[in-house]
N, C-alpha and C positions, 0 to 999 in steps of 0.2 A: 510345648504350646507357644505360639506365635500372638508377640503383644505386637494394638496398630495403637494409631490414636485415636483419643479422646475412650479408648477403655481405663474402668475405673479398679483400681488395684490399690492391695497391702502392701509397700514397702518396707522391708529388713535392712534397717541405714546399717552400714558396714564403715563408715569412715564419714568422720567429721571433723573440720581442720579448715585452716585459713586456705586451702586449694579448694574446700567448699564439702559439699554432702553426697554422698554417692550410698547408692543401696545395691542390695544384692539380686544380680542378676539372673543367677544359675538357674534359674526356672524356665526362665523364655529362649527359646531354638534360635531366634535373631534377633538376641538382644547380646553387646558386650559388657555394656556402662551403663547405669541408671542416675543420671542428675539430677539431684533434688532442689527445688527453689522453693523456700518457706514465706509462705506471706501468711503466715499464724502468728500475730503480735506476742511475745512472751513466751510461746513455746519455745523450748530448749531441743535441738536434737542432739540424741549422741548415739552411740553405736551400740544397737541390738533392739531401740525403738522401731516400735511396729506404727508406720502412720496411713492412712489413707490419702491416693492421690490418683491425680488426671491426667494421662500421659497428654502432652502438648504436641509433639512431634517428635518424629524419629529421623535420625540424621545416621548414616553408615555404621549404624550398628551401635548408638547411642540413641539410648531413651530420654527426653526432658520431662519431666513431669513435676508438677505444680501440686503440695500439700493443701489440704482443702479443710479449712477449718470446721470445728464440729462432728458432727456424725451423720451420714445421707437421710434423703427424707425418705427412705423407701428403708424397709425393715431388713433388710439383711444387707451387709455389707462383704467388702471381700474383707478375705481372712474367717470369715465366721464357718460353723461346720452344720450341715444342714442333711437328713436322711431323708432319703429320694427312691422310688422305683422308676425304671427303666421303662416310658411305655412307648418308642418305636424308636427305629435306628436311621441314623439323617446319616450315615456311609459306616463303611465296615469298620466294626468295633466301635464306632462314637453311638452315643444311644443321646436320647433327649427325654427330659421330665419335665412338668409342667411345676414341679417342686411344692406346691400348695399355697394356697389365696395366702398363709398368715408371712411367707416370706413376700409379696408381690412380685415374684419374679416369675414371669411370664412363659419365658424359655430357660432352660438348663441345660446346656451342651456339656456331656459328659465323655470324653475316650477312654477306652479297656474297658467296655463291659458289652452287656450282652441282654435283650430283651428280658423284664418281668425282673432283673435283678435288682436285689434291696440293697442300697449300703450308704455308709456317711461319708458325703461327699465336702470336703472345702471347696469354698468359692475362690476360684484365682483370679475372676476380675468379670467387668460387669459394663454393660454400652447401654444404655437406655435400660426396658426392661428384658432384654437378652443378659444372659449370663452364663460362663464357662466355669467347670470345676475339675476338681480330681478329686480319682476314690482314694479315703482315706483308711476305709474299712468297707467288707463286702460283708452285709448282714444275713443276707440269703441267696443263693443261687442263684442265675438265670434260667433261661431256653439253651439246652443245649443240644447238639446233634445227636440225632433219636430219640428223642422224649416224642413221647407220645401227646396229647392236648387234646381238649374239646376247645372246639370254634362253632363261630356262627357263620354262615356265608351270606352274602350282599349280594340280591340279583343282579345279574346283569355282569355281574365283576368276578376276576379269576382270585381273588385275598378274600381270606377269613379272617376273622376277629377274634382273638383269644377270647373263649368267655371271662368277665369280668376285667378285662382290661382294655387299652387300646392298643395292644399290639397286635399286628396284623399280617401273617404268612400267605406268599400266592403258591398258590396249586396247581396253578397251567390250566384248571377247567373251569369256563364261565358257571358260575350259576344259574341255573334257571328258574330259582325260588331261594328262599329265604329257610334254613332248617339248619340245625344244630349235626356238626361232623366230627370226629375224630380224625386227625392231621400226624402225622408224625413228620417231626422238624430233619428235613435234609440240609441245610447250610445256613448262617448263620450273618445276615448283613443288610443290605438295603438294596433291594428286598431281602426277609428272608423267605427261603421256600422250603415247601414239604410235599407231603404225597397223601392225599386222602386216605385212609384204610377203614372206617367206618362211613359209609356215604349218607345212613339214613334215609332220608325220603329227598337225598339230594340224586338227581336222572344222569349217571356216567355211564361209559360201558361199564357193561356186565353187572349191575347193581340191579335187583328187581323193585319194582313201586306197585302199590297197591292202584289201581284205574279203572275208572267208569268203561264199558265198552258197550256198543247199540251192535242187537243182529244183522249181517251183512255190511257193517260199515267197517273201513280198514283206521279207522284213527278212534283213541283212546286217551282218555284224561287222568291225568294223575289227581284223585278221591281228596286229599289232603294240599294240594300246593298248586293244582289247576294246571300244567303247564299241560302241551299236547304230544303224543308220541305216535306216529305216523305204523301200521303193524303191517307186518311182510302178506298176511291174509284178509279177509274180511272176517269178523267173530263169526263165529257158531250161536252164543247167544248175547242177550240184554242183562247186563248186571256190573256187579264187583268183581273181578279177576286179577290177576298176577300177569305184571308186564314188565319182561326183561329188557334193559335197553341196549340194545346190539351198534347202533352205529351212532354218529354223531358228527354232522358236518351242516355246515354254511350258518350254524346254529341250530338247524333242526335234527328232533330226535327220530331214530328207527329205533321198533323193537319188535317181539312178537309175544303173545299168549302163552306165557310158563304151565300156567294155572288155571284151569275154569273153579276151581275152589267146590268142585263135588256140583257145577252145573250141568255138567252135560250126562245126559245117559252111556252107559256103555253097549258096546253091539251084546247081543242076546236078551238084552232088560225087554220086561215088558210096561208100557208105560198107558195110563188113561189117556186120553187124546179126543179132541173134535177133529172129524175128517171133514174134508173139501174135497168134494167131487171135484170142481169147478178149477180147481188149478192141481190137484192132487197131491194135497201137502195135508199134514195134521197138527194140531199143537195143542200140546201136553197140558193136561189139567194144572200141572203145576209144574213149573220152571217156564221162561222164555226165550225160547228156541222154536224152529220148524222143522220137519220132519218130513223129507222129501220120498211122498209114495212109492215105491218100485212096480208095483203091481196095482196094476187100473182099479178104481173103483169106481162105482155108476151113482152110489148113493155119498151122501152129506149127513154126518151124523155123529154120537158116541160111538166110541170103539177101544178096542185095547189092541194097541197097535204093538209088534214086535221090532224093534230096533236091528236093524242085518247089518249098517257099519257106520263109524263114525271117523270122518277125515276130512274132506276138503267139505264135506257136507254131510249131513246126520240123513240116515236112509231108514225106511222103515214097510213094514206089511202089514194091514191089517190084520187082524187074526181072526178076534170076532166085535160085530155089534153089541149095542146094549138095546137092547128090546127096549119096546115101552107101547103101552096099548094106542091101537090105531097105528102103530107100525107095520101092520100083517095089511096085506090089499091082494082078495082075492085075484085079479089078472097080474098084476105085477110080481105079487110074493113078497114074503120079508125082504130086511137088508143081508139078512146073513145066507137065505136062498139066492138073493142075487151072489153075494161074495162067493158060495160056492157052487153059481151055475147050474142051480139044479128048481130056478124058478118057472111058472107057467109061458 
């Protein structure tokens, strides 16, 4: 760890003598010599006292720093040992904690550990409310490569959120809503990253979402989180369906119809139906879909229509009318004389 000035540290006097107070350095990477200058009226230093002080300045690998009478006004001081979690990583392997309101330290720059990890940490020294430590003990594990995790995704953003914390892994795929995923952790740093394996109702390739789709239109809404998915056909029918997300570019989603979810007829069904002379379609007493005549009809009416194929469009025949009085007209004939050509 690397001391500058005016960071606030525990001093280990190692030598006291008329050449003056020197403490112990071995902790800091560019530090040689620690100088100590007491202006604590009455206090005595001597060798193996622990004091608090303010480094003044740093000269070629001498520290000066000034004893500081009393004890700081902020609750924790260096040297004291404080247990912390890990909640995001400011570079590889440093992690940062917010440490809790009753220490007032704001930041907690900690190196060698790893998100979500518990341990007790001493303070080695402290600049305003920024403070640096090291682990003295790891109480619980962190994140580590291939752990599995539920997250929350952030629209708009490729990082999820660990639930119940704040660390936050990116997954390389923007969200398009807000829904709870399972992530498993690929590397370990700032960032770190992972790879989706539960998508839920998040829109990736190849994940299926539940969506709204209207007969003959090619776009589809996902039922739970709204976002749109653009469909390689126009639907078959009006309702809830199954939509696979196949592509994914510029931000917008492709995908197509997995599922009609038991809406659509299959060819052979026979189904109730009103017919339309007038454009030659029918549609089904129940479900919403159309049903594209093959064979002419003159009249407009009930009928039980036979289903012949279902593909780029639901095709169908009448079979027979539904009678009903005053449908018989002597010059004309019924509907079902008309349908079989055998009317006056």
């Amino acid at each position: 760890m690397i001391l500058k000035p005016d960071d606030r540290i525990q001093v280990s006097i190692i030598e006291a003598s008329h050449r003056g107070v020197r403490g112990n350095p071995e902790e800091w990477s560019n530090i040689e010599t620690i100088e100590v200058a007491s202006k604590v009226p009455g206090y005595n230093l001597t060798p193996g006292s622990q004091i608090q002080s303010v480094v003044e300045r740093i000269e070629e690998g001498v520290a000066y720093v000034t004893q500081q009478p009393g004890g700081y006004q902020r609750h924790t001081a260096p040297g004291d040992q404080i247990e912390v979690s890990i909640e995001r990583m400011v570079a590889d392997s440093v992690g940062e904690s917010s440490a809790g309101s009753a220490t007032q330290i704001e930041r907690l720059i900690v190196p060698g550990v790893t998100p979500l990890e518990r341990a007790r940490v001493e303070v080695a020294k402290m600049r305003g409310d920024l403070a640096f430590g090291r682990v003295v003990e790891t109480l619980e594990s962190g994140l580590d490569i291939g752990d599995e995790v539920r997250a929350q995704t952030i629209k708009g953003e490729s990082k999820v959120t660990v639930i119940d914390s704040k660390v936050t892994v990116d997954t390389g795929h923007e969200a398009k809503c807000q829904t709870e995923v399972t992530v498993r952790v690929e590397a370990i740093g700032d960032p770190s990253t992972g790879m989706i394996t539960d998508a839920g109702d998040l829109p990736i390739e190849g994940t299926t979402v539940s969506a709204n789709v209207t007969e003959g239109e090619e776009r589809a809404v996902a039922k739970y989180n709204g976002f749109a998915v653009t469909l390689s056909k126009p639907a078959l029918v009006s309702g809830t369906v199954s939509v696979r997300i196949t592509e994914r570019s510029n931000g917008n989603l492709f995908g197509r119809v997995s599922d009609y979810r038991g809406r659509l007829p299959s060819a052979g069904d026979s189904v109730a139906a009103k017919v339309y002379a007038h454009n030659q379609t029918a549609s089904p007493a129940k479900g919403r879909y159309t049903i594209q005549l093959t064979s002419k009809v003159k009249q407009s009416g009930k009928a039980t229509v036979h289903i012949t194929g279902v593909g780029e469009r639901i095709s169908g025949v009448v079979e027979q009318y539904e009678e009903d009085e005053g449908d018989s007209d002597r010059v004309a004939g019924s509907k079902n004389h008309l349908l079989n050509g055998t009317s006056l």
